[in-house]
C-alpha positions as CSV (number, residue, x, y, z in Angstrom):
1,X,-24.5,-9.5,-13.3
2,X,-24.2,-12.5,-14.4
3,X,-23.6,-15.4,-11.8
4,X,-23.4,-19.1,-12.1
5,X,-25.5,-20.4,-10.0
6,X,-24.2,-23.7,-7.9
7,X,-26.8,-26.6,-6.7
8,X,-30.1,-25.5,-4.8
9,X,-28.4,-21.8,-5.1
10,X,-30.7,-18.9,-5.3
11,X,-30.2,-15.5,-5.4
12,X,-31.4,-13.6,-2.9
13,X,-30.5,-10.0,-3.8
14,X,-28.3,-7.8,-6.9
15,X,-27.1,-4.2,-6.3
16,X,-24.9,-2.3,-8.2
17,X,-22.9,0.7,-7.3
18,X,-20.8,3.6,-8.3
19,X,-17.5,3.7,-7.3
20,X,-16.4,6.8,-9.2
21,X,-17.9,10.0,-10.0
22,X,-15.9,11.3,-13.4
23,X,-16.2,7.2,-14.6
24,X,-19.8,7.2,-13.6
25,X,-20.8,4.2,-16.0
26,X,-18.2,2.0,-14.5
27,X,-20.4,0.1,-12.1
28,X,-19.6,-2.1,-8.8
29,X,-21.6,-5.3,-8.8
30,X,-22.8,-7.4,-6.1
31,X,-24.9,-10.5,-5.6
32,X,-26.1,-11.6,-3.2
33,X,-27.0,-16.2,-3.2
34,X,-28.1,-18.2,-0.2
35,X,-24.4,-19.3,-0.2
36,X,-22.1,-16.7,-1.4
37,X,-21.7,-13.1,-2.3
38,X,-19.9,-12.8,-6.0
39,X,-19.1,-9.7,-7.3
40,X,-16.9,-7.7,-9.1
41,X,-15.5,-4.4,-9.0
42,X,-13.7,-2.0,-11.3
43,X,-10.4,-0.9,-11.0
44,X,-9.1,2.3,-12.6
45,X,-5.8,4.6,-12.9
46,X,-5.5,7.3,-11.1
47,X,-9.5,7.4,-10.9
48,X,-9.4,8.1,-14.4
49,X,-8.1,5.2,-16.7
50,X,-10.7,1.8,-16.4
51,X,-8.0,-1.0,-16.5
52,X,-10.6,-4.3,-15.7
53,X,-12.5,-4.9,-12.2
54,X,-11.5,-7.0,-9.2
55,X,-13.9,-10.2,-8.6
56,X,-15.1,-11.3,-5.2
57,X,-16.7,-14.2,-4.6
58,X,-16.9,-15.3,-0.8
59,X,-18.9,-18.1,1.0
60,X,-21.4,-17.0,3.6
61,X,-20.1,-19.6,6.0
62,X,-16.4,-17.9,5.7
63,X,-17.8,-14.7,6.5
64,X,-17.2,-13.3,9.7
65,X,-18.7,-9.7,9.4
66,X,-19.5,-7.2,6.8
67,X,-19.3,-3.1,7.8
68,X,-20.6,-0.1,5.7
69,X,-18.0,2.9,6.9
70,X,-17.8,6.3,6.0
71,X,-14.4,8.2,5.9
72,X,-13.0,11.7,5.3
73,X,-10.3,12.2,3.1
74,X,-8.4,15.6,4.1
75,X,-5.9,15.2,2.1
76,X,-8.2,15.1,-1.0
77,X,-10.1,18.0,0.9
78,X,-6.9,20.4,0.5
79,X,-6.4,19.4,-3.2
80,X,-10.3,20.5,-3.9
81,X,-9.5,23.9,-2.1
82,X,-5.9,24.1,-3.6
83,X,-7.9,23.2,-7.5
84,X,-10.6,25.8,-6.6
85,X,-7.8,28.5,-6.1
86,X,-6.1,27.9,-8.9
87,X,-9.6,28.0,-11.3
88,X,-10.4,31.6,-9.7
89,X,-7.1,32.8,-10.3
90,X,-7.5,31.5,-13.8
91,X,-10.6,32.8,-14.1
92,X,-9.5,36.1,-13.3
93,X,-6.6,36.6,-15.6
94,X,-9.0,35.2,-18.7
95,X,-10.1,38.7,-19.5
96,X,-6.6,39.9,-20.4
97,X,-4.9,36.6,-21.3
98,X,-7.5,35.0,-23.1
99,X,-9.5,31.7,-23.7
100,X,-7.1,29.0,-22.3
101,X,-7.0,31.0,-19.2
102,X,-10.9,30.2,-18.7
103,X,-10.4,26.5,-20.7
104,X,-8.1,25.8,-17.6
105,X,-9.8,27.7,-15.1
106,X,-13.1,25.3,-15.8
107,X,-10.7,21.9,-15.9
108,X,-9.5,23.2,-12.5
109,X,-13.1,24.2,-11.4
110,X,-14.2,20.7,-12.8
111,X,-11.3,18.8,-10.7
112,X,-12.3,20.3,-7.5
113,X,-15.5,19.9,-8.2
114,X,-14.5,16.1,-8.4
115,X,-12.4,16.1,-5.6
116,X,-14.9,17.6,-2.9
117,X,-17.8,15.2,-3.8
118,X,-14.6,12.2,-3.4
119,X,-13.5,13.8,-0.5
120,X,-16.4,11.9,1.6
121,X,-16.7,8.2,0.4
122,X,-18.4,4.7,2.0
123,X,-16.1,1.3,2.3
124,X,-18.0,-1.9,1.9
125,X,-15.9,-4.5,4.3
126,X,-16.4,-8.1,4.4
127,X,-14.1,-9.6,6.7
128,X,-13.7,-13.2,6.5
129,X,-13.0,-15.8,9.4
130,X,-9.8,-15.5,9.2
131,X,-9.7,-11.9,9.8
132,X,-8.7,-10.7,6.5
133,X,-10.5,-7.7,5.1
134,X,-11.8,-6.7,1.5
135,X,-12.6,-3.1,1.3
136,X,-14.4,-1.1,-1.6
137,X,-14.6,2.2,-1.9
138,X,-18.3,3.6,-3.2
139,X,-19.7,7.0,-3.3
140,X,-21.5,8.5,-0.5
141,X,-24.9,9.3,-2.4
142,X,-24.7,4.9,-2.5
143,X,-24.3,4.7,1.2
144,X,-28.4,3.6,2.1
145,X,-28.2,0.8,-0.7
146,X,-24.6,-0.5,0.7
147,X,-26.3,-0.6,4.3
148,X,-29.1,-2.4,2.7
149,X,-27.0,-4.9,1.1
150,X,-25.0,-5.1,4.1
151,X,-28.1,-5.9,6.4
152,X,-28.8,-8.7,3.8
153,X,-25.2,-10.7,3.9
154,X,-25.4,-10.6,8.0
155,X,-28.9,-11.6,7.9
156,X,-27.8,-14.5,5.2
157,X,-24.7,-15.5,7.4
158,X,-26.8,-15.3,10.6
159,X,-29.6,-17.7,9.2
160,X,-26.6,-20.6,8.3
C-alpha cells in the first residue's frame, strides 16, 4: 500500500487481508505508522460486484481500542444448507433432465460452498475516543494475522 508518510513517520508494520472468498484478489490493506493506521478496504455488491474500497486513516492518539471478534452468521448457515438441498435435488434429476440440471446443481453446490466458509467471519474494530466504531469484516483463515496486527496498534497506542 502505498502511504504518504508525514514528518519523522515510520512504518512500523503492512498486512493485507481477504475480505471475500469468491473476490479472493480483492485485498484489505492496512498499515500500520508510529502515528496512524491508514488503510483501505474494498467494498463490493452483494459480495459479488467490486464497486471501489473504503479508506481509513486514524491517529493513534484518537484510538481508544482495537478488537479482533469472531461471529456466527446463522442466517447465512440456513442459506448454505437451503443451496446444498437444492444442488442434490438438481443433481438428481440431471440424469433424466439433462445438462443444466447438473450446470445448476454445481452453481448451487458452488454457492453453499461459499456461504458455509462466510458463515464464520473475524471483524477488525477500532474504536476511537469518542466511542465510535469501524468494523471490517475478514475471513476466518486471516484471523492470526488480524490478532497480530491488532496486538501491534495497542502496543503503538500504549507506547504514546
Amino acid at each position: 500500500m502505498n502511504v504518504s508518510l508525514g514528518k519523522d513517520e515510520k512504518v512500523i508494520s503492512e498486512y493485507q487481508f481477504s475480505p471475500n472468498l469468491v473476490l479472493y484478489w480483492l485485498k484489505a490493506k492496512y498499515t500500520l505508522t508510529n502515528k496512524r493506521v491508514v488503510g483501505s478496504y474494498p467494498n463490493t455488491l452483494l459480495y459479488l460486484i467490486p464497486l471501489g474500497n473504503s479508506q481509513v486513516d486514524q491517529p493513534l492518539k484518537n484510538v481508544a481500542s482495537v478488537v479482533a471478534s469472531t461471529k456466527f452468521s446463522l442466517l447465512k448457515f440456513i442459506v448454505g444448507w437451503i443451496m446444498l438441498g437444492f444442488a442434490m435435488a438438481l443433481f438428481a434429476s440431471a440424469s433424466e433432465a439433462g445438462i443444466g440440471y447438473a450446470i445448476g446443481g454445481l452453481l448451487f453446490l458452488l454457492g453453499s460452498v461459499e456461504s458455509f466458509v462466510e458463515c464464520l467471519v473475524t471483524y477488525f474494530v477500532v474504536i476511537n475516543n469518542a466511542g465510535m466504531r469501524s468494523g471490517w469484516r475478514i475471513l476466518m483463515w486471516e484471523k492470526p494475522k488480524v490478532q497480530k496486527l491488532v496486538s501491534e496498534i495497542n502496543t503503538a497506542t500504549a507506547e504514546l
